[in-house]
C-alpha positions as CSV (number, residue, x, y, z in Angstrom):
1,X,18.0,77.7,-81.5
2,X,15.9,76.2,-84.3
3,X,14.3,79.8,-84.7
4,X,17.4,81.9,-85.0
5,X,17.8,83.0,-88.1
6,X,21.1,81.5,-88.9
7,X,21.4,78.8,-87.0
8,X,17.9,77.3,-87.2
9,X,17.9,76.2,-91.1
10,X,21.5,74.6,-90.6
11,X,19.9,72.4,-87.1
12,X,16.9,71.9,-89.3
13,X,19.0,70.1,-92.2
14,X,21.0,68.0,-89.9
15,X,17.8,67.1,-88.0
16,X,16.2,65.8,-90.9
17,X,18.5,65.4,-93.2
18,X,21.6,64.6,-91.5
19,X,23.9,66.6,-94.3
20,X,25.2,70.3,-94.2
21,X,25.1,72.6,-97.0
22,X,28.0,73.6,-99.3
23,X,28.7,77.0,-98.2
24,X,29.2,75.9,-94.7
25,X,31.5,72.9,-95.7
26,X,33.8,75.1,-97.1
27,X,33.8,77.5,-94.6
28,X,34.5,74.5,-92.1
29,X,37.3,73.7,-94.4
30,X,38.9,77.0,-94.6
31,X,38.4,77.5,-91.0
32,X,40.4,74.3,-90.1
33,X,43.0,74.8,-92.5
34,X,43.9,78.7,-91.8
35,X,43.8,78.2,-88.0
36,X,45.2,75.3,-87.4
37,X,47.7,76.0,-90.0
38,X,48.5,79.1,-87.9
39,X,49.1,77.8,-84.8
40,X,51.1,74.7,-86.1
41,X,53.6,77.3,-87.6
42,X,53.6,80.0,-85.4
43,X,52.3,78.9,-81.9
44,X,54.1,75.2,-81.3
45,X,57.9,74.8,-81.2
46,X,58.1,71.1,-81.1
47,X,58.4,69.0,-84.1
48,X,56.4,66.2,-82.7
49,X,53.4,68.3,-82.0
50,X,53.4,69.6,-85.1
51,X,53.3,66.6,-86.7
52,X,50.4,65.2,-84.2
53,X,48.5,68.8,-84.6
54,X,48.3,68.0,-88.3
55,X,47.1,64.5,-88.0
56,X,44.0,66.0,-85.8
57,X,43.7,68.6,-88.2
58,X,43.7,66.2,-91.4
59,X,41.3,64.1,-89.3
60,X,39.0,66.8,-89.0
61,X,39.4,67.9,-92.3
62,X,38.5,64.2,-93.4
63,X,35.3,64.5,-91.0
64,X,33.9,67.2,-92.7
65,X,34.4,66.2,-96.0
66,X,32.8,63.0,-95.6
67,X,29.3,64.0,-94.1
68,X,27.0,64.4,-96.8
69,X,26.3,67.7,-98.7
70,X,22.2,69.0,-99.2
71,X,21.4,69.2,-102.1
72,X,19.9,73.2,-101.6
């Protein structure tokens, strides 16, 4: 994996960096939010799942926010 060309650089920075890089934070971001969003509106009925599906979601959200950001 480390010599594909576009996954290797992002294992190399959290190898020895242990932070991501912008791009792919907000891509992680967007991800979370237009999926999940999606299936909490249009693929679960109850009200109660909803409301847990978002928690995970805003906890995963929360995750990604917080691990550190490289620099380049």
């Amino acid at each position: 994996m480390l010599n594909n060309k576009t996954f290797g650089p992002m294992i190399r920075n959290w190898e020895q960096n242990k932070c991501i890089s912008c791009r792919i934070t907000l891509i992680a971001i967007a991800s979370m939010i237009m999926v999940g969003g999606y299936s909490l509106i249009y693929a679960v009925d109850s009200f109660h799942l909803r409301i847990t599906g978002g928690v995970f979601i805003a906890l995963g959200l929360i995750t990604v926010i917080l691990i550190r950001t490289c620099k380049s």
